[in-house]
N, C-alpha and C positions, 0 to 999 in steps of 0.2 A: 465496677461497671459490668452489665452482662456482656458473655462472651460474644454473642449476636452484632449487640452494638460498636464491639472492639473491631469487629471481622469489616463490619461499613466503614467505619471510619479508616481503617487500615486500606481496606479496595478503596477510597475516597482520595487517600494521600497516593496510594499508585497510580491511578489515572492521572493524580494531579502533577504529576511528577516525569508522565510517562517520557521523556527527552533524555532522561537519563537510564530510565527502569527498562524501558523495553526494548527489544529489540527481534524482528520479526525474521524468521528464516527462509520460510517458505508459506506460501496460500496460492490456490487457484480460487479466482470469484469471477462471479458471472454480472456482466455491466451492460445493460440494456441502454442502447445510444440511442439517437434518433432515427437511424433508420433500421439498425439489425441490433441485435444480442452480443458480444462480443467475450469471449473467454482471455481473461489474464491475468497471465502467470509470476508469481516472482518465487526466486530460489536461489538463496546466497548473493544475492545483490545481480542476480540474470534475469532479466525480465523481459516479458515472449505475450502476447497480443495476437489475436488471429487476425487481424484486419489488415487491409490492404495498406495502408500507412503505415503499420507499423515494421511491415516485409520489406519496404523503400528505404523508408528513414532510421530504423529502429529505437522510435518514440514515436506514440501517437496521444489524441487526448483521449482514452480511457488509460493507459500508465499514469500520465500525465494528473490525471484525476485520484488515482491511488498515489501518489505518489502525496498528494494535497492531503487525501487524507492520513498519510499513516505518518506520514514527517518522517522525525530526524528517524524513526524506527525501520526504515528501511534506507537501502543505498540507491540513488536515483540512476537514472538509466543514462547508459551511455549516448548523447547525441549526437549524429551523423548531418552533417552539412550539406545541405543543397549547394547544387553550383549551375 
């Protein structure tokens, strides 16, 4: 088989796999909400959000949203109760 096509099929089965393969440590991304831009952070399962929800609660829906997409490859955020 060329090497080319060994290299696809191989990145083919790590995506397919990714709940075991990956595991993320750190990223800052930038998540365009509905009304503003919003920068967030994660790093060794700490995750930091500029938004006003997220400075109250410490989770808001852009974590919330990374969290959806990177799964089991990250550690979800610690949630704080309203009262």
């Amino acid at each position: 088989m060329d090497s080319a096509v060994s290299r696809i099929l191989k990145a083919k089965q790590y995506a397919a796999e990714r709940d075991h393969r990956i595991k993320v440590h750190s990223f800052e991304v930038e998540l365009h909400g509905d009304n503003h831009t919003h920068l967030v952070h994660y790093d060794r399962g700490a995750w930091k959000c500029d938004c006003e929800e997220f400075q109250l609660r410490g989770v808001c829906a852009h974590v919330m949203a990374m969290e959806e997409i990177l799964g089991d490859s990250v550690e979800p955020a610690m949630y704080t109760m309203v009262r």
